[in-house]
C-alpha positions as CSV (number, residue, x, y, z in Angstrom):
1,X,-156.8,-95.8,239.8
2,X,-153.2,-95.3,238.4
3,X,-150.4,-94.0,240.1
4,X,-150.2,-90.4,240.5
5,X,-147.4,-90.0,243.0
6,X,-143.6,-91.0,243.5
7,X,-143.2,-91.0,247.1
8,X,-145.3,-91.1,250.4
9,X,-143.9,-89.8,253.4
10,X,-145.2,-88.7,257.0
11,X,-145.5,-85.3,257.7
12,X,-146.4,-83.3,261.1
13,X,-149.7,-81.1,261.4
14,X,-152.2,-79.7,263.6
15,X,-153.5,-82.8,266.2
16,X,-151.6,-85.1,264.8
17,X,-149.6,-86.7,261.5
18,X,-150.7,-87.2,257.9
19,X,-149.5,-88.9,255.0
20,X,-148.3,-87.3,252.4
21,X,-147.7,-88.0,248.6
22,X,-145.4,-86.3,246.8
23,X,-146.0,-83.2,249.4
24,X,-149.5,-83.3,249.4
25,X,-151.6,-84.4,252.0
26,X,-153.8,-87.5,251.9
27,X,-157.6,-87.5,252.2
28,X,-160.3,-90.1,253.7
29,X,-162.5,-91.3,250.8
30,X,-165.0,-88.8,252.0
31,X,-161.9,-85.9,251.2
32,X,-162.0,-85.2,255.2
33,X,-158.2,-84.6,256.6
34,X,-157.0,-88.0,257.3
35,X,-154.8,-86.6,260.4
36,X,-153.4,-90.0,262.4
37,X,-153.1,-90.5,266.5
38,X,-150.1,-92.0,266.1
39,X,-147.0,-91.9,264.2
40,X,-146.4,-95.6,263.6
41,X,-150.2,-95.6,262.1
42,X,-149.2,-93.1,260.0
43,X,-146.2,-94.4,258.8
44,X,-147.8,-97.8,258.4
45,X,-150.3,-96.4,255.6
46,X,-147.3,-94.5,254.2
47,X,-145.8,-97.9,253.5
48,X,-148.7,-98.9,252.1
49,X,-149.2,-96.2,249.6
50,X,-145.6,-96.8,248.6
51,X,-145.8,-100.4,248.1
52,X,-148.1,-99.7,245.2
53,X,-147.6,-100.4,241.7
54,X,-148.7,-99.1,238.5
55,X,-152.1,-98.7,239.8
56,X,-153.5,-98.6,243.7
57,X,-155.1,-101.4,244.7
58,X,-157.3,-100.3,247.8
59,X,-157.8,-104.1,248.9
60,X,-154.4,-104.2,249.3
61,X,-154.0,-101.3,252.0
62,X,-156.5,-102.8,255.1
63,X,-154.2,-100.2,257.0
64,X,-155.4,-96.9,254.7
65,X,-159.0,-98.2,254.8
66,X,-159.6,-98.6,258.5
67,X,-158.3,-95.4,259.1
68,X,-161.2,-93.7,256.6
69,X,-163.5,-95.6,258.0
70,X,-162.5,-94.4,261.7
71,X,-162.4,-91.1,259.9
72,X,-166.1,-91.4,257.6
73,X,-168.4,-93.1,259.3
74,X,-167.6,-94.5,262.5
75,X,-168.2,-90.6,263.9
76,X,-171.7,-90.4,261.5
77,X,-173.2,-93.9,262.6
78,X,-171.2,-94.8,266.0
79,X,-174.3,-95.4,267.9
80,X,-175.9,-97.8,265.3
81,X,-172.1,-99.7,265.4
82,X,-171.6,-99.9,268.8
83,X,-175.1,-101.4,268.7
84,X,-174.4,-104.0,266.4
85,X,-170.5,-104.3,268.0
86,X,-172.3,-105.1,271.5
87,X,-175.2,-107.6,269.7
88,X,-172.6,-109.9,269.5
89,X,-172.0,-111.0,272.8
90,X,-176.1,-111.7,273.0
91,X,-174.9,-114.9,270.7
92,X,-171.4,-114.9,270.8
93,X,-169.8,-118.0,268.5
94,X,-167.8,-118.9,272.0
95,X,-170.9,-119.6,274.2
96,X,-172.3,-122.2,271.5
97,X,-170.7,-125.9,271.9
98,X,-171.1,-129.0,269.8
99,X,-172.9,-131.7,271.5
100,X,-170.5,-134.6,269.2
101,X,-168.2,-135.4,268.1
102,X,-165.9,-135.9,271.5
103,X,-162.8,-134.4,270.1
104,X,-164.7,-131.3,268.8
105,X,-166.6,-130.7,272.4
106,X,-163.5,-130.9,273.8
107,X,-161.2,-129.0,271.5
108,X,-163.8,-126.2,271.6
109,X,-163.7,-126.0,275.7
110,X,-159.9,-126.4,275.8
111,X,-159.8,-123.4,273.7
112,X,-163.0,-121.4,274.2
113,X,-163.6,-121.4,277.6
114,X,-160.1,-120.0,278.6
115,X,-161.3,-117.0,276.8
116,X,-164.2,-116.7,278.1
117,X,-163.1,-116.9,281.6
118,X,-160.5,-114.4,280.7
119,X,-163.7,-112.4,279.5
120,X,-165.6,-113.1,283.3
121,X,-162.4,-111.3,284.9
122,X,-161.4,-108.8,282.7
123,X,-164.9,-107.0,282.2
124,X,-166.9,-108.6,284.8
125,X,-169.2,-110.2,281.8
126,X,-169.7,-114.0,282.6
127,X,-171.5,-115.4,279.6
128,X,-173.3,-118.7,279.6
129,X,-172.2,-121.8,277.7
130,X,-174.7,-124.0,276.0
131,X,-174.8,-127.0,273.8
132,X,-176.3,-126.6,270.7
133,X,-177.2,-123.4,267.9
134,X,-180.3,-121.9,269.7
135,X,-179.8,-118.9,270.7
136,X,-179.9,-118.7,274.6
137,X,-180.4,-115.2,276.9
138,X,-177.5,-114.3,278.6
139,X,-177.0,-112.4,281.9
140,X,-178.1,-108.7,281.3
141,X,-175.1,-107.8,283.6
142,X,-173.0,-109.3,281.1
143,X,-174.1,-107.7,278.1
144,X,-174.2,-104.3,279.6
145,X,-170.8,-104.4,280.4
146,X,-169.6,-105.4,277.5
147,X,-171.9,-103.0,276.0
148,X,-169.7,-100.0,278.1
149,X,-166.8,-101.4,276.8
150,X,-167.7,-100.5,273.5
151,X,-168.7,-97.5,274.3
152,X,-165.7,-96.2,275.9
153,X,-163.3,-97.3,272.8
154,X,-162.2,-94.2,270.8
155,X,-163.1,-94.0,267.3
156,X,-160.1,-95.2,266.3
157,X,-160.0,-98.1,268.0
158,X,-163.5,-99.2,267.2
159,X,-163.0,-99.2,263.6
160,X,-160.4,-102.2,263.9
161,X,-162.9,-103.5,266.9
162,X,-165.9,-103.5,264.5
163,X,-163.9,-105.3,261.9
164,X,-162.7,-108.2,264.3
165,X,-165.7,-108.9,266.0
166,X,-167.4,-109.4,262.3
167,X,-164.9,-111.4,260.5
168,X,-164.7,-113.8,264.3
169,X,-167.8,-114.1,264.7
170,X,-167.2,-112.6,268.3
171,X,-166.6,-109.6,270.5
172,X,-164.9,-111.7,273.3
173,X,-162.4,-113.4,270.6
174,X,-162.1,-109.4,269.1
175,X,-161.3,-108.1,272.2
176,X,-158.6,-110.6,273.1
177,X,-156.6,-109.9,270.1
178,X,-156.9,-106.3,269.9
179,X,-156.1,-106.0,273.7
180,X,-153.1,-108.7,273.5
181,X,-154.5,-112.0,275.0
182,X,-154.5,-113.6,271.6
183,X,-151.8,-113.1,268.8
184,X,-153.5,-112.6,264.9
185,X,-152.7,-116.2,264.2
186,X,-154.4,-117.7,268.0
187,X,-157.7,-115.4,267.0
188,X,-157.9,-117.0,263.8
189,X,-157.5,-120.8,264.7
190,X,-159.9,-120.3,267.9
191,X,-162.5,-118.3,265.5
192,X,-161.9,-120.6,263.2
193,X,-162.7,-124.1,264.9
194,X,-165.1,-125.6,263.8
195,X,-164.2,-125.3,260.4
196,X,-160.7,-126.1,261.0
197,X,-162.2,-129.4,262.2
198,X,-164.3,-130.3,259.5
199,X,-161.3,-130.1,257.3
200,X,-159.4,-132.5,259.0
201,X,-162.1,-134.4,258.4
202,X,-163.2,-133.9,254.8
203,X,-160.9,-131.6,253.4
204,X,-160.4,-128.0,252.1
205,X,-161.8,-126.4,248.4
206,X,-160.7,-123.9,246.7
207,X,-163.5,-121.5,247.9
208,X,-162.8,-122.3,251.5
209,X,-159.2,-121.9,251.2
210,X,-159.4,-118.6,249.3
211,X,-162.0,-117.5,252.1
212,X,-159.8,-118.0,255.2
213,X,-156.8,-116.5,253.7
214,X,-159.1,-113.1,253.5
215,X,-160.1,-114.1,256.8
216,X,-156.6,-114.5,258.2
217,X,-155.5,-111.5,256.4
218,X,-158.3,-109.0,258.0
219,X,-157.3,-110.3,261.7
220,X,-154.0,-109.4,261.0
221,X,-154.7,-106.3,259.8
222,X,-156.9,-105.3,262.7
223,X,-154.0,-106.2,265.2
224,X,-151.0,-104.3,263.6
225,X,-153.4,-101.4,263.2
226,X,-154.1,-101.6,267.0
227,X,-150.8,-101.6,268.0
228,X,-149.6,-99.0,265.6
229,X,-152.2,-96.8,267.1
230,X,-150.9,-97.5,270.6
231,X,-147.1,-96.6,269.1
């Protein structure tokens, strides 16, 4: 799409802020009100909309898009993602160890099971570790309350959740960064492990490169639109 504004600004309204360009008001894909919690959040996706060029690039504005889809379809389908959200845990990538080599088994419990203890305290949900990539049952206890934690997330709030738990591979790593144990950077290198050590090993292509920039870049994202939320 081209550029069909000059300027984006934050603007007051009813329940909230919106963006506005040139005046106007901005609209979620789905042309419901976009009206943000926050302020910050708001002015965030302003900054976004201004740092365009020429034309908009939506990739470019992670800010702008989990904000429409807090807006279009967490509210239409929440029960189906809190569902999938809370599935997670059942075979979170944190519970599954390497059996060899040494310095993996023990870089992944040096890193891995701090979080997960963190996880045992936090939300009374102790998860099982095993060795190996069958899937193993964990304590019903567990997943249940895990399960409410999801639940009781705003909308909001579970649009950046759903987006970290997919791209780590894991609602305890999620969690931590979006409630501040982890910063963007410690959620990436912990989610990203095992892949981090088979390039030490063997090196990086192109693909794989190009991949965890996206990857780094969505974490981010997630955690600077958490803590705009919060102001």
């Amino acid at each position: 799409m081209k550029r069909f504004y000059k300027a984006a600004d934050v603007g007051e309204t009813e329940g909230g802020f919106q963006v506005e360009l040139d005046g106007r008001p901005v609209r979620s894909p789905a042309k419901a009100p976009l009206i943000f919690p926050s302020r910050p959040l708001a002015q965030g996706v302003a900054d976004e909309w201004s740092a365009q060029g020429d034309r908009i690039d939506a990739h470019s504005m992670p800010l702008m898009q989990l904000s429409s889809t807090a807006i279009d379809l967490i509210p239409a389908k929440r029960p189906d993602i809190v569902q999938a959200i809370s599935a997670y845990a059942g075979t979170d990538l944190l519970c599954y160890r390497a059996e060899h080599p040494q310095p993996l088994v023990e870089r992944q419990a040096q890193h891995w099971q701090p979080l997960l203890d963190w996880a045992a305290l936090t939300y009374d949900a102790p998860l099982h570790v095993c060795a190996g990539l069958m899937p193993q049952p964990q304590p019903e206890e567990a997943l249940g309350a895990l399960r409410r934690v999801v639940e009781r997330t705003d909308d909001w709030y579970l649009s950046a959740l759903q987006t970290a738990t997919g791209v780590c591979g894991s609602i305890i790593v999620a969690l931590a960064l979006l409630e501040g144990r982890l910063s963007a950077e410690e959620a990436f290198e912990v989610s990203q492990l095992d892949e981090t050590y088979q390039i030490e090993q063997w090196g990086e292509d192109a693909e794989a490169t190009k991949r965890r920039a996206n990857v780094r870049a969505e974490i981010v994202a997630c955690r600077r639109f958490v803590d705009l939320l919060r102001g």
